[in-house]
N, C-alpha and C positions, 0 to 999 in steps of 0.2 A: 590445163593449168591447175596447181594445186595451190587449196586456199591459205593463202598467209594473211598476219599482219599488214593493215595501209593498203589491201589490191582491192580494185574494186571486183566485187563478184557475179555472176553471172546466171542462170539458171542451168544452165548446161553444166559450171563449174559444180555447182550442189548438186548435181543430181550425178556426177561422175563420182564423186568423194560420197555420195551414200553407199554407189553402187560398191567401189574398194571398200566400204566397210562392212558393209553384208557381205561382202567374199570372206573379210577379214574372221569375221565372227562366226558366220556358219560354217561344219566341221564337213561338208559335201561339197564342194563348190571345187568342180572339175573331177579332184582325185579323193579320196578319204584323208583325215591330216591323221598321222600314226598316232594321235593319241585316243581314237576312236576305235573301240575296242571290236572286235569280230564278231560277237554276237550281238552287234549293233549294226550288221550289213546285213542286204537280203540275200536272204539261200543258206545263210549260216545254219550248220544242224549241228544238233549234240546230243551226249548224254547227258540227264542230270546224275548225280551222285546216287549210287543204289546204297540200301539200306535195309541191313539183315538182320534181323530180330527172332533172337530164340526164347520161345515160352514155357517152361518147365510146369507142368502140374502137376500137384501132389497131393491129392486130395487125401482130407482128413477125415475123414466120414468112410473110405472106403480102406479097408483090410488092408494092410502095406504086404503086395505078394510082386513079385520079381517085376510082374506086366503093369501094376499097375504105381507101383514105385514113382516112377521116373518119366512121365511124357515130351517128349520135346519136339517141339511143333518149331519150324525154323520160314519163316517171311522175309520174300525180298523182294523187292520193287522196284521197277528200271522205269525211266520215261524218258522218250525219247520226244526233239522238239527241231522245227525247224523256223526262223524268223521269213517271213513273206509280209510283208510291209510294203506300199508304195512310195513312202515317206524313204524308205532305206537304201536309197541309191545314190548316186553321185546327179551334181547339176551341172549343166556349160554354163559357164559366167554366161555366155550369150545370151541364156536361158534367162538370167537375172536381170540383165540391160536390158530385154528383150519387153519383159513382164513389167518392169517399174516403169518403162516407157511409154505404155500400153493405160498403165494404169494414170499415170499421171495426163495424158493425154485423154485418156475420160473425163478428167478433172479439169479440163480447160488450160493447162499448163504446158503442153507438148508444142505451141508456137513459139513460146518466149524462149526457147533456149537461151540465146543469143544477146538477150534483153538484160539491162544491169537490174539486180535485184532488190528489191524495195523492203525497206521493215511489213508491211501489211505482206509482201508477197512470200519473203522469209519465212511467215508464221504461217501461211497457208500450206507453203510444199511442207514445213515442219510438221504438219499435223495432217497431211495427208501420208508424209513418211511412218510417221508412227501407227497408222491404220495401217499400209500395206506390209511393214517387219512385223504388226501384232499378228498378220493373218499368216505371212510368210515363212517365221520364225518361229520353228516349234521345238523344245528340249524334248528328248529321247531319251529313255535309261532302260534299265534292265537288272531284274532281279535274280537272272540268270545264274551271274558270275558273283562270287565272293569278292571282288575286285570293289575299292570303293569311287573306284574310277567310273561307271561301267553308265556314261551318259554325257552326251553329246548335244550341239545347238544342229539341227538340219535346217535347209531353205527345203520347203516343201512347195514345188513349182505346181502348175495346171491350177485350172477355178478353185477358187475358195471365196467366200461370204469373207466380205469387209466388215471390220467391227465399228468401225467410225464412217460417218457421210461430212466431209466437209466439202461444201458451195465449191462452185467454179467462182474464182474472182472477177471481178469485175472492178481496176483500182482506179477508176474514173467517178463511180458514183461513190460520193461519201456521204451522203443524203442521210445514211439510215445508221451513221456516227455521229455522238454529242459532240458538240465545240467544247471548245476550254470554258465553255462557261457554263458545263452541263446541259445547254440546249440541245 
């Protein structure tokens, strides 16, 4: 069900509508979207731009004779590069439903799917969501290309260190919140 206006919601409901929005936003999720540029994939090889530089010497100190007139000394420089990233692949949505499920089920949250969702329990999957896209969610760029395009949002799936710990709820005990009367 998608969340509208007046419905009541669900935990399954929120955690499907995060999952469509990290599809949404990250530029991997199944296939690459065409606005992510090739040297923003793994295996991508190139040349950089070579650069050929001619240095004339003429030195003033020595006799101007035919040899030593005119030196030209010419430098060029190729480099060649290949992008090898793990970060630079495509993800299965599966992958993402798979991982947010996983994670939020550490967090005490993986029974209530099915449960209407609470303000306290709102704020909790809200802030356990923004731990798992802070870790998940990484911009790519590349100084490759002259293009000012040349960077991208990826889901970076497999283990990564959570930046935030938010508790497992427990929205029975309110013992350790003030009442309205700041007690």
């Amino acid at each position: 069900m998608a969340i509208s206006t007046n419905n009541v919601i669900t935990y399954k409901d929120l955690i499907d509508a995060s999952v469509n929005a990290i599809c949404t936003i990250c530029d991997n999720i199944d296939t690459f979207k065409n606005t992510v540029p090739a040297e923003l994939k793994k295996g991508y090889s190139g040349n950089a731009s070579s650069k050929s530089v001619t240095y004339t010497d003429r030195a003033s100190t020595q006799p101007k004779t035919q040899e030593n007139q005119k030196k030209n000394v010419t430098i060029t420089a190729y480099a060649k590069y290949t992008t090898d990233d793990a970060i630079l692949v495509t993800v299965p949505r599966t992958t993402v439903q798979s991982e947010l499920t996983a994670f939020l089920n550490s967090k005490g949250l993986g029974s209530k799917s099915n449960s209407t969702i609470t303000l306290r329990g709102l704020l909790n999957v809200v802030g356990n969501l923004a731990s798992f896209i802070s870790a998940k969610a990484v911009v790519v760029s590349s100084d490759i290309s002259e293009k000012s395009s040349s960077r991208a949002v990826f889901y970076r799936s497999g283990t990564v260190t959570y930046p935030v710990e938010v508790s497992k709820p427990d929205e029975t005990d309110l013992s350790s919140y003030p009442d309205s009367m700041g007690n």
